[in-house]
C-alpha positions in Angstrom: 89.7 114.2 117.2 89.0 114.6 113.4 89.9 111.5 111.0 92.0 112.7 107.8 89.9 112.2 104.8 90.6 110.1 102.3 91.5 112.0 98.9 90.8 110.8 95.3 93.4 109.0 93.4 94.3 111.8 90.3 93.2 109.8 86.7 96.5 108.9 85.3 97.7 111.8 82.3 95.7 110.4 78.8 99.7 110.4 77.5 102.8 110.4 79.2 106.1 110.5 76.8 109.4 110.0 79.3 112.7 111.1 77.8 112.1 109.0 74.6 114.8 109.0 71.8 114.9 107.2 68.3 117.6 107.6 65.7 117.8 106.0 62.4 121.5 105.0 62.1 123.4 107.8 63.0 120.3 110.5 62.9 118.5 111.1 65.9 114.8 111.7 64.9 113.9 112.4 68.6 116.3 113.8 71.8 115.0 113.4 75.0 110.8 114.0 74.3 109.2 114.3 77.5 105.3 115.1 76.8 101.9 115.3 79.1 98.5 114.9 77.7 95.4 115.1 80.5 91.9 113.6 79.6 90.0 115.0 77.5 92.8 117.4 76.3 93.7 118.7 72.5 97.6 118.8 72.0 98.4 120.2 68.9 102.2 119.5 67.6 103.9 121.5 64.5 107.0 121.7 63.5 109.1 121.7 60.0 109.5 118.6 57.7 111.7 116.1 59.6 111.5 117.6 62.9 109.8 114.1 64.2 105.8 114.9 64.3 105.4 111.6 62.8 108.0 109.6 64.3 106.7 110.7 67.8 103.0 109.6 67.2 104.7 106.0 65.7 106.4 105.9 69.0 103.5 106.3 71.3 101.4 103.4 69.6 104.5 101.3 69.8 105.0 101.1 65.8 108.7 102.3 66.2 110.2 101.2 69.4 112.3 103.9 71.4 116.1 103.1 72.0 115.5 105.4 75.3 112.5 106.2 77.5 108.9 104.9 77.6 105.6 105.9 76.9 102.5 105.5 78.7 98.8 105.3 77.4 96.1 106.0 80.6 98.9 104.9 83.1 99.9 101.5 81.1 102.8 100.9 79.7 102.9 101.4 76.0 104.7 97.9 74.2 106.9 96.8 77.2 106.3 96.0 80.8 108.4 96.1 83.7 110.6 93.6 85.2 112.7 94.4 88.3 114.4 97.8 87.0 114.5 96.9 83.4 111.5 97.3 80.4 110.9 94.3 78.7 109.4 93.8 75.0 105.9 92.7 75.5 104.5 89.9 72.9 103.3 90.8 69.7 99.7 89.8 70.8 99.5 92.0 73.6 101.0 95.1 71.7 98.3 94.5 69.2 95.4 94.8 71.7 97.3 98.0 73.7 97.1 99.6 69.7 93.3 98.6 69.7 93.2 101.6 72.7 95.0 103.9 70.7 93.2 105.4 67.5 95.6 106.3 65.0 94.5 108.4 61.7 96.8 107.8 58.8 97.7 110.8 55.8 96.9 108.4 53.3 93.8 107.1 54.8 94.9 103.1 55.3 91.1 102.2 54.4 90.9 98.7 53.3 90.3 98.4 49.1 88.3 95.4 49.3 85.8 96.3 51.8 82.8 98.3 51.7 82.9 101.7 53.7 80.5 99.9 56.3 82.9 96.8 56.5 85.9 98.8 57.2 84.5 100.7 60.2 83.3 97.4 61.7 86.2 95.4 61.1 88.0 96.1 63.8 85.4 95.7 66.6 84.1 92.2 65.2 87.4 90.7 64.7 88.7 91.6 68.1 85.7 90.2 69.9 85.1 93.1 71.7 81.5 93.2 69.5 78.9 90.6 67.4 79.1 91.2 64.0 75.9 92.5 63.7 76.6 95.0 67.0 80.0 96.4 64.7 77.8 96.9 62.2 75.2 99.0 64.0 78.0 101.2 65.8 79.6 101.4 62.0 76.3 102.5 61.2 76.0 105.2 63.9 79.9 106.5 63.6 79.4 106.9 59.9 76.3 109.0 60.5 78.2 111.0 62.8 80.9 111.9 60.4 78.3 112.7 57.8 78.1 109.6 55.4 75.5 107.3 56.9 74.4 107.1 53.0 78.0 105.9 51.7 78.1 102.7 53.9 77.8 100.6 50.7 80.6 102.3 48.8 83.9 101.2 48.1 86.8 103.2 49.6 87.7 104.4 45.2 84.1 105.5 44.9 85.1 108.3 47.7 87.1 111.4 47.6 89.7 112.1 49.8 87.7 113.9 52.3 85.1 111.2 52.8 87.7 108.2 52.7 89.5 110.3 55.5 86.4 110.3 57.6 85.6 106.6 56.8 89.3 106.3 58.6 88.2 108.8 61.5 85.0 106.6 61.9 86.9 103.4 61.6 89.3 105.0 64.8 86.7 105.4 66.6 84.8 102.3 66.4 87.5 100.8 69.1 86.2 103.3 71.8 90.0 104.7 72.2 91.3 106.3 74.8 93.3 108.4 72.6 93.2 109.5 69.3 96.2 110.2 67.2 96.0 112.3 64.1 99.2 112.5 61.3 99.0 115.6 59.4 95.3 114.1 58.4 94.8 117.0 55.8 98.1 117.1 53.8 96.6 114.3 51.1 93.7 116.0 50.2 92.4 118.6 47.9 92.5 122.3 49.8 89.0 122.6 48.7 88.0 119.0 51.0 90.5 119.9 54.1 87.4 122.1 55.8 85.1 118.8 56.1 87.8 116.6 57.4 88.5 119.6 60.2 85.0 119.8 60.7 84.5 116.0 62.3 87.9 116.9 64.4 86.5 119.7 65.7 83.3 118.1 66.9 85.3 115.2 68.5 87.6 118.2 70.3 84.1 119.4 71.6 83.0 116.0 73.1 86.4 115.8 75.1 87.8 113.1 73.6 91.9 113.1 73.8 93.3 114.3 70.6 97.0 114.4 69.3 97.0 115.9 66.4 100.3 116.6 63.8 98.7 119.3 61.5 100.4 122.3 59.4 97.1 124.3 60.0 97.5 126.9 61.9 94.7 128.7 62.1 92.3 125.2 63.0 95.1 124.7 66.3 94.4 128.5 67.3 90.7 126.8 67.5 90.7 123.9 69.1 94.1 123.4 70.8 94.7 123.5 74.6 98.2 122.8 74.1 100.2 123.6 71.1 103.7 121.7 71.1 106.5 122.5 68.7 109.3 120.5 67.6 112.0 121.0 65.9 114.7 118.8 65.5 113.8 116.0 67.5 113.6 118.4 70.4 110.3 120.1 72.2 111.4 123.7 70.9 108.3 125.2 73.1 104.8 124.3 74.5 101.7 126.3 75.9 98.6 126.9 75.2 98.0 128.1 71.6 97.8 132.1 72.3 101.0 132.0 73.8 103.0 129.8 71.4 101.3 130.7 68.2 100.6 134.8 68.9 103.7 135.0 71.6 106.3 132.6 70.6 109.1 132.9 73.3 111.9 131.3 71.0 113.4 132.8 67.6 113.0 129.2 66.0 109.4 129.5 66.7 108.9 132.8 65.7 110.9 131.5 62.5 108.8 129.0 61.5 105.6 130.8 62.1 106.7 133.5 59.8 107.0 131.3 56.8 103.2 129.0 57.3 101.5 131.9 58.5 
């Protein structure tokens, strides 16, 4: 007689987005998203001006609530918690520390004026506990050498351009230790001659296996790195694969529409 084996739980998805609308009044920014992101996986999401990129990325870190559907972050819920067969609000408090899980990269950087680059990136860590002051300061130390500007950690955030202030925010994401990262349109403030040094720290992070959500009009850098490319459109998943299928073989005419005009 043989004795069934045990198998291994599966990790819970790095995202999970159930049937999640939001509307504004009488618009409806997003209708019925339903979205997977594994560990370790680059999902890539494009779509026209006002499709809901944004909006969607707000939703999973809980800064625009959902009127339907949930989301979950590494198998937790994501600003609510249940209670019998309802979802309840959680506390501002513990929202706040779920968002400390969840990097989120800004267009517009978000970098504190006042503080030096070195301050900003340990910020976070220090005030939340999770590190000494002097510990935030040595991680700040090492993430800013790993986005290339270990020698700006005295600067302000106005003596950078916008590539470097961008990275500061990258390094300042990942001083938390996310689970996630989440990345809106990170290139669309800067100079076109300073988007190739911003992609460059994005890449490397795609090729470490952290999880990566990125909202980007670039093309050619989600042929790269994606695994998934997601398009919206509308407030709807228009289509979803892996980046030689949706980008070189779109499957629907709105697609194939929009590609024809960024391409």
């Amino acid at each position: 007689m043989t004795t069934a084996q045990t198998l291994p739980k599966a990790a819970p998805a790095a995202l999970e987005v159930h049937g999640v609308h939001k509307w504004y009044g009488s618009h409806r920014v997003l209708d019925g998203i339903d979205l997977t992101v594994r560990p370790g996986e680059v999902t890539v999401i494009l779509g026209p001006s006002g499709s809901g990129k944004s909006t969607l990325l707000r939703v999973v870190n809980h800064l625009e609530k959902p009127e339907i559907g949930h989301v979950s972050v590494g198998g937790e819920l994501i600003g609510v918690k249940r209670h019998g067969d309802r979802l309840r609000e959680l506390s501002e408090r513990a929202i706040l520390a779920q968002r400390s899980r969840i990097g989120f990269v800004f267009q517009n950087f978000n970098l504190f004026p006042h503080l030096t680059v070195l301050e900003n990136v340990a910020a976070a860590p220090a005030a939340t506990g999770r590190l000494t002051r002097a510990a935030a300061q040595e991680l700040a130390r090492e993430l800013l050498d790993r986005v290339g500007l270990g020698d700006k950690t005295g600067a302000y955030p106005r003596q950078l351009s916008g590539g470097q202030q961008q990275r500061v925010a990258i390094a300042r994401a990942l001083a938390l230790r996310p689970g996630i990262i989440l990345f809106d349109e990170p290139t669309s403030a800067l100079d076109p001659e300073l988007v190739g040094e911003v992609l460059a720290v994005i890449k490397d992070l795609a090729t470490s296996g952290t999880t990566l959500v990125i909202v980007t009009h670039e093309i050619g850098f989600a042929r790269e790195v994606a695994d998934q490319v997601v398009f919206i459109d509308g407030g709807r998943i228009v289509e979803q694969g892996p980046p030689g299928e949706v980008l070189d073989r779109p499957r629907h005419a709105r697609t194939r529409e929009f590609l024809g005009k960024v391409l």
